[in-house]
Every structure is written in C-alpha cells, then in structure tokens.
N, C-alpha and C positions, 0 to 999 in steps of 0.2 A: 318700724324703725329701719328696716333691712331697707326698702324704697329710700325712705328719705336721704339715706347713707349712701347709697348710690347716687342719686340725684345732686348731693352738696359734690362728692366722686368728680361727676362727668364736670358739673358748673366752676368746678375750680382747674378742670384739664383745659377747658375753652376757654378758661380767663388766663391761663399760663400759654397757651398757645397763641392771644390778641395781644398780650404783651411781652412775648419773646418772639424777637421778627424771625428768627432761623424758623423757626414752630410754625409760625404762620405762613410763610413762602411754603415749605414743605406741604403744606395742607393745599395752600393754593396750585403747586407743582399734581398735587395727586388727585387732585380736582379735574384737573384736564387731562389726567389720565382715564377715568370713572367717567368720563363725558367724550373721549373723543369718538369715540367708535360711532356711536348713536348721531354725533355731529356729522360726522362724516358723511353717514348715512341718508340722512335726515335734512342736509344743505342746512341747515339749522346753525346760526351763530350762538352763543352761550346765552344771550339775552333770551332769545328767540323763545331756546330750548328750555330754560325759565320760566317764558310766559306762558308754555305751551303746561308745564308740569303744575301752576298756580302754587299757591302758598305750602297747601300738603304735600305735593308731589318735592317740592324743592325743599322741603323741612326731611322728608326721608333721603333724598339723596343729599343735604349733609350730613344727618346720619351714617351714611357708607363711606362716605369721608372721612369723617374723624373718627369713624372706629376703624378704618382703613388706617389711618395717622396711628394711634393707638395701638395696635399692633404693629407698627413698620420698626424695623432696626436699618439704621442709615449709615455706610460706611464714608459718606462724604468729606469726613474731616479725620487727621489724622487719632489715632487711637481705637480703639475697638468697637463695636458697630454699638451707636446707641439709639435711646429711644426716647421720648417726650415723658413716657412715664416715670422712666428711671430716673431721668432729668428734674422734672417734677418732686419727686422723691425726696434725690438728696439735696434737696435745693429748699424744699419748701413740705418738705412732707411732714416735718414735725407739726407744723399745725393743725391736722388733721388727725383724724379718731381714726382708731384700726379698723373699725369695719370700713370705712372710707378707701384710705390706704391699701386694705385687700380688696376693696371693688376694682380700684384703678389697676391692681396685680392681676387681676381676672382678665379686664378691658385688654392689658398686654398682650398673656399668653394663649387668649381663646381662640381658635381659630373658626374662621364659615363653614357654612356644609349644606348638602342637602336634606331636608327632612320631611316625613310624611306621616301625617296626622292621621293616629290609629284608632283618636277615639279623646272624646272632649264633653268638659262639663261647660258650658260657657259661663262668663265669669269669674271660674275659678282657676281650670288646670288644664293642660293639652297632655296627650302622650304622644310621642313624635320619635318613629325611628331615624335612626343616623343612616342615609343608604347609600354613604361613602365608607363609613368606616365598618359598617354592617352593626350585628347585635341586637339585643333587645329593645323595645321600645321603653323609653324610659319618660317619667311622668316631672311635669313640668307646673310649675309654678306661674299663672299667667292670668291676671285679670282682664286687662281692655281686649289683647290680642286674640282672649279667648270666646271673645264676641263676637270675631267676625270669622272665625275657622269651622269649618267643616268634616267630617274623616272623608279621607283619604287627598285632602288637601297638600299640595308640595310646596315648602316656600325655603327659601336661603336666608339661612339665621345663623347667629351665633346662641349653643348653649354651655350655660356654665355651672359649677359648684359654687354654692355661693349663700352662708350662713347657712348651714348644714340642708337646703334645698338646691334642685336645676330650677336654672331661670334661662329666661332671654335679657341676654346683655340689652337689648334695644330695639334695634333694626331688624325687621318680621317682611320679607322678598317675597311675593306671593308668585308663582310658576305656576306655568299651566303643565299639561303633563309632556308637552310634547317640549317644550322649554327647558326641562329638566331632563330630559332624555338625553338631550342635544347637549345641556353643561355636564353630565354626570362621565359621557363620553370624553370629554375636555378636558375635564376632573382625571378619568382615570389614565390618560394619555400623559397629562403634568403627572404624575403619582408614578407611570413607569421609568418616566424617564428621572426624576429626581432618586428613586430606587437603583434606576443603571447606574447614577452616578457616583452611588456610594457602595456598589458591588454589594447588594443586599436586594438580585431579582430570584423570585420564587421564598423570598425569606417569609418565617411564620410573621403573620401583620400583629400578632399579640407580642411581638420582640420589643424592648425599648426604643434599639436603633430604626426598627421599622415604623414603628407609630412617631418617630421624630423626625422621621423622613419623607412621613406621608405631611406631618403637620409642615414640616419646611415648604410643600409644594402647594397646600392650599392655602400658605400665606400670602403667596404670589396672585392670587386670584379673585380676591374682590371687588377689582375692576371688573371682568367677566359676569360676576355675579351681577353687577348693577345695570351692565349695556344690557343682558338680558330682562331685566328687568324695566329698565327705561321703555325697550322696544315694547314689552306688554303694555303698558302705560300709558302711551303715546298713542298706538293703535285704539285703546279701549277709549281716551279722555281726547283726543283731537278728531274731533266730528270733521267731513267732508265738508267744503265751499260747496255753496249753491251757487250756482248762476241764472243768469236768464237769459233769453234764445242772444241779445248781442254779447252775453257773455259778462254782463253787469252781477257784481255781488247782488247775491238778493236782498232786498231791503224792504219790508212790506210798507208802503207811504203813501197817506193819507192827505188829502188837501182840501179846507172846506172855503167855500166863496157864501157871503150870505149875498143875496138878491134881492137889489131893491125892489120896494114896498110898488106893488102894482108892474112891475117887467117879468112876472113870471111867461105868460104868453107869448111875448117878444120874445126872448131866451130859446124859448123850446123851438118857435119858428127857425130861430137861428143856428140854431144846434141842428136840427134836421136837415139843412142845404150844406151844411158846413164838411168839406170834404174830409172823406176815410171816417168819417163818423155815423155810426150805422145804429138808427133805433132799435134796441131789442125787446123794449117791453113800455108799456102804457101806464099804467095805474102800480108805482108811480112811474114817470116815466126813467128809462133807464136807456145810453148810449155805451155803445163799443167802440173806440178806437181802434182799426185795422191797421196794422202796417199798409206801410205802400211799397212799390215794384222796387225802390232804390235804398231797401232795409239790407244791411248784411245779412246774407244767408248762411255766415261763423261766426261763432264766438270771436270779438273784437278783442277779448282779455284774455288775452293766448295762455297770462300766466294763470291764471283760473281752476283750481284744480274742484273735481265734486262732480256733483249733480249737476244737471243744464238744465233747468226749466222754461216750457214754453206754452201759451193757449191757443189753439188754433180754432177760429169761428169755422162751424161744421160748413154753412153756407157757401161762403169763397175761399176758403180755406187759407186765409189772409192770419199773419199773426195779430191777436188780439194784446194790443198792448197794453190798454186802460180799460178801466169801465168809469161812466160819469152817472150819479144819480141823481136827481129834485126832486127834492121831499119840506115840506114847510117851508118854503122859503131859503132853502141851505140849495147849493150846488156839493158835492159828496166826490170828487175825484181819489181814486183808488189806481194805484199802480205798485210794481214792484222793484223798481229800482231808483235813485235819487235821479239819473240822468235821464230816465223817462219822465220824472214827475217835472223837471224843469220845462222837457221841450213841451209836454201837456199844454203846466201852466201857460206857458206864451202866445200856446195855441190860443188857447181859451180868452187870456185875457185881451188876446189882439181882435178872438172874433165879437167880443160879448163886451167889450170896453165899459164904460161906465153905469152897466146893467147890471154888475157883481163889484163888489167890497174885496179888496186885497187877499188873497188866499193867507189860510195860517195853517203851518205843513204839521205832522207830526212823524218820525219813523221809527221803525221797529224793525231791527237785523232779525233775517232770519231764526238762528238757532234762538234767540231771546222767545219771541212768538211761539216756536215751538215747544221750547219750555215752560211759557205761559199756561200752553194749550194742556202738556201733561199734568200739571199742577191740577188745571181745573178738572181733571176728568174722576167722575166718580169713584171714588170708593164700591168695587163690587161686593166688598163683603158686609157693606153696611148698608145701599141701596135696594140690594134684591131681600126676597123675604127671608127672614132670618130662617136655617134651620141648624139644629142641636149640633154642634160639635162632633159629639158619639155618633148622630146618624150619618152626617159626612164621612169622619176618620172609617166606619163600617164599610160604608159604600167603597171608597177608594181602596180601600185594604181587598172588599173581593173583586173590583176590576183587576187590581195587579195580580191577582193570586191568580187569574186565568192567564191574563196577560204572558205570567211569567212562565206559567205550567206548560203554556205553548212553547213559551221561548227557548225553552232547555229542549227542546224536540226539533229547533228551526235551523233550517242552512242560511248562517249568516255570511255577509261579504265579508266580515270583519276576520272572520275565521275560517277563509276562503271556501268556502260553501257547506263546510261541515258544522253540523251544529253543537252546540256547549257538550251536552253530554257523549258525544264523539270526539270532539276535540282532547278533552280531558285524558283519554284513553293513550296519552304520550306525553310526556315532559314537557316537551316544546311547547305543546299542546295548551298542558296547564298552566302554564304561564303566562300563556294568551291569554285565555279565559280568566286566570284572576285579574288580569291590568284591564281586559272588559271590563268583571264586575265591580273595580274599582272606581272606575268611570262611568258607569252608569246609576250606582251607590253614590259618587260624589256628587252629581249631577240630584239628584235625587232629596240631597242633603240639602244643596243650597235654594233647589226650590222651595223644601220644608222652612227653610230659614227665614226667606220673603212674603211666604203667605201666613206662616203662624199656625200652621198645621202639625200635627206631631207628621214626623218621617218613616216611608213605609219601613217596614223589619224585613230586612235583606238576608238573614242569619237561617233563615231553612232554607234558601237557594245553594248558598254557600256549602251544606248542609249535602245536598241531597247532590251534590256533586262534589264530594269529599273532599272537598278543600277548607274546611273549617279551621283546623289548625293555621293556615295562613292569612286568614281574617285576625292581624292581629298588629 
C-alpha cells in the first residue's frame, strides 16, 4: 500500500506541475540549472546531453528535478516563500488519502545527503550511514535499489520516515568514492557558511537551530549532486569515436558484386594489373588495396574525437585500405568507412565493368559490431567444464587468505610505503587503511555481484587490525 500511495503522491505532483504553467517554468528554470555545469563542460547542447544519457539516464535526471522542484520554496511572488506542495495541497489536496498527502509532506521537507552502504540484503533493505550529518547507520526499506548496491557503495539520495519505515524517496545518485570526497567537501564548506550566517559556528549539530541550518544549506545543492553525477555517467555510458587513419568514423562496410557466369578468370587477371591492388592470397584468391603516395597522412575530421584506426601491409608499408575477396562467384569488398567503400566501389566497377552485377552495400557502426561481438562471446562459466561451486568458492577463499596474510605485512603506495599493520599504529593512519579496506571490499563486492560467486569474508582482516568496530 505504502508504494502505491507514493506512486498516486508523485503522479498527481507532475500532473499539477503540467498544468500549472508557474509549476512547470520553475521545473524547466531548474532544469538548466541540474544541467548547466555538465553542459558547459561537455560543449554539449541539452539535446545532445539527452541523447548521450538515453531513456534511463534522462528518466533519472528528471527525477533530480522534480524532486529538486519538490523541495524548493520560491520567494518570486509577493507573500511568503512557497512551494508546489503546499500549493498542491491547499488547492487540490482534499482528494487525496493521507498516506498520499504525507508522502508529498516527505517529498517537501527531505533533504539530499551523502550515504554509504554498510551492508545489504538485495531485494529487500540497505543500511546506509548519513556521512553528512554523521550517526548510526540506519536500515532502509529498498527493493529494486537494493539489487544493484554493494557495501561500502556511496550514492546521493534522499531518505525519509515514511509509514512508520526509512525509504528512499526515489532518486539513488551512484558516486564513486573519489566523487564523494570532492562533494562532501562542498557539502561541508555550504554547511559553514550557512552556520556563519546564523551565528551558530562550533554550535552542538544535535541543536534544533543547527540541524535546520545544516538542512537550509543542503537544500541548496542538488544541482551539485546531479553535475556530479551526470559527469560519472557520461564518462562510464559515452564510448570514444573510432576513426580511420583519414579520420573517417569507423564504419565496418561490406559490399558484394556477383560475377558473371564464366568472367571469373578475366576478373582476377584484372584485378592483378589493377593499380595499388596487391594479391595477398590464392585459394581463394584475396586482394589488398594500398594507399597511394597522395593519401592524407591526418586525420581529415579534425573534429573526430577517439581511437584512430589504421592497417599497414607489413611489405611496403602502404596503408591497407580494403581487402577484396572471390569466392563462388561473389566479389566480397570489405572496408571500414562509407567514404572508402565509395571510392572502392568506382574503382572496381570502372575496372571490372560489365564482369560484376551492381554491388549491394551493407554497414555496421562501429560500437554496434562491437556489441555484437560481446553478445556473442561465450559464457565461461557454462563453456568450460563445469566444477562444484564449494570446490571454487574453497579454492578462491584460500588464494585470498595468503593473498591477504601478505598484504597486512606489504609497503603499499597507497599508504606511502608503510604497510596496513604499521599504518594503523596512528589515527591518520587508520583512516587510511579503513577507506583502503573499504575499497577494496567494495571492489570485491561488485565483482561477486557479476560472476554469482558468494563474496570473499573481509571480517577477520578488519579483525586482525582492530578496526572491527568500524566495519559498520
């Protein structure tokens, strides 16, 4: 019941926001605030940055929107600062159930935060401390989110009270740890200064006026939370342009000529005198097309960002721009960009004229092919010989246990040459080392997630360098 009440909640605040234009400017005003940074950055027009984030990516970021709208109070018009909820409310809230009604009271007053996953059932619940406002980690209500979280995962969320459980209002900001480092800082800089401004610095943060002073300054900041977010995003979901040595998108393009009935032998004569085209193989027979001396030696598509792809025949070291092959009666041209496959084709059909049937092209963009290729690759854990689960998770459980029985003994860089169980031997120290074993615990977690493996047991490392108490 508590979902669906939320759900009718949020479905009736976006239909009050598409038909109250003040509602909907504001949302679009705060849209390109949640977007400009990343635009900026990024040379990216909003379309752009649209097409780059696909349907999920742009279904979450209007989530940070309208829950951004949803908490905002706007002093724009004259009278006291309001908000779409309140508006909502007294306007239309009698038709809605009190759970409803209190979900949209939630949506108002909650505010973002950082948090980090202490420990998760998937499926069912996260425990996630707040490591803005500090405290216990407190355990959370959470089905789909809790599928794809890990411990010691960090993401920007709102949580709330909410029929006598914590939930997440929605929107689940996934940060990497160095992400969160960087906003928690930004976080705590907005927090001093909205504290100076209310002559409440050094005040206890369990104070009323202190905890409504921290929340005034992280209501300011959801923008922030998203441009960080965006940039992970963009980085992980926008693959590199391939080029080819002129600097042509890669395009992998096919072109077949069938050859008429008895001109196989002509063909191949022809194909052999036919300049820059060099036989490399017999049975069947197979040609290379070489550049010639007046090919650009840059990339022509300056704008071109990526990899640069090129083949050079070992022989003359000439770039190899096509291969041609005949096999049954098919001519088989292969090259990787549409502007090769043209000037190819003309070649061919000006040398070999009424000896081949009209080509018929096919292409395939790079990153598609690519993806093709990952689809089709094996399954290892169903191709090789199956062995027992137990004998695996055994096996891995005692490489780590040497692994690690070293590690506590090793001069890492990370801990400037001293190793775990020296470092520990100072505060500073142990603070290192548990944001190590947190990362490498996490790290740890999401490979267990991908292979279906249980995850190794981190809990006697933790253990045997006395930091147990902070595993938590």
């Amino acid at each position: 019941m508590a979902k669906s009440e939320s759900n009718k909640a949020v479905a009736n605040l976006m239909e009050w926001m598409r038909r109250e234009q003040k509602w909907g400017t504001r949302f679009e005003a705060i849209h390109e605030v949640h977007t400009a940074s990343t635009r900026a950055v990024s040379g990216l027009p909003i379309e752009g940055l649209l097409n780059v984030l696909g349907d999920e990516g742009a279904g979450v970021l209007f989530g940070c929107v309208f829950e951004d709208l949803a908490a905002r109070r706007f002093n724009d018009f004259e009278g006291p600062p309001h908000n779409i909820v309140d508006d909502y409310l007294k306007r239309r809230g009698w038709r809605d159930s009190v759970p409803s009604r209190r979900y949209m009271a939630v949506l108002r007053d909650v505010r973002m935060s950082v948090f980090e996953v202490s420990a998760v059932m998937p499926g069912k619940w996260v425990e996630v401390r707040d490591l803005v406002r500090g405290g216990e980690p407190v355990h959370v209500s959470e089905h789909l989110g809790s599928k794809s979280l890990v411990r010691w995962d960090r993401l920007g969320a709102r949580v709330a009270e909410y029929q006598s459980q914590k939930i997440f209002t929605g929107v689940m900001l996934p940060l990497s740890n160095e992400q969160s480092g960087t906003l928690l800082q930004q976080i705590e800089a907005k927090i001093s200064e909205s504290l100076a401004d209310k002559g409440l610095q050094g005040a206890n943060v369990n104070e009323p006026e202190t905890r409504a002073a921290i929340d005034d300054a992280l209501a300011t900041l959801p923008p922030t939370f998203t441009a960080c977010w965006l940039s992970r995003y963009i980085a992980v979901h926008e693959a590199p342009e391939m080029v080819n040595f002129e600097g042509d998108l890669l395009v992998f393009a096919e072109t077949r000529f069938a050859v008429r009935k008895g001109s196989a032998a002509q063909v191949v004569a022809r194909l052999d005198v036919l300049p820059d085209w060099r036989r490399v193989d017999d049975a069947p027979p197979v040609w290379d097309w070489l550049g010639t001396p007046d090919l650009p030696r840059e990339p022509q598509n300056s704008a071109a960002k990526g990899f640069s792809l090129q083949t050079v025949d070992p022989d003359t070291g000439q770039q190899v721009l096509a291969m041609l092959r005949l096999e049954k009666g098919t001519l088989q041209l292969s090259t990787n960009s549409t502007a090769r496959m043209k000037r190819a084709t003309e070649l061919l059909e000006g040398a070999l004229g009424e000896e081949i049937s009209a080509g018929l092209t096919s292409l395939t963009p790079a990153r598609g092919a690519l993806r093709q290729a990952s689809e089709r690759q094996p399954n290892n854990a169903t191709d090789t010989a199956k062995i027992p689960l137990e004998v695996v998770t055994d096996t891995m459980r005692q490489f780590f246990d040497r692994h690690y029985r070293d590690w506590l003994d090793s001069a890492l860089p990370a801990l400037d040459g001293r190793s775990p169980r020296q470092a520990v031997a100072t505060e500073s120290g142990q603070d290192e080392v548990v944001a190590l074993l947190k990362t490498v615990e996490n790290m740890e977690a999401r490979q267990s997630q991908k292979t279906g493996q249980p995850p190794y047991n981190f809990g006697w490392l933790w253990q045997e360098l006395g930091l147990a108490a902070r595993r938590r």
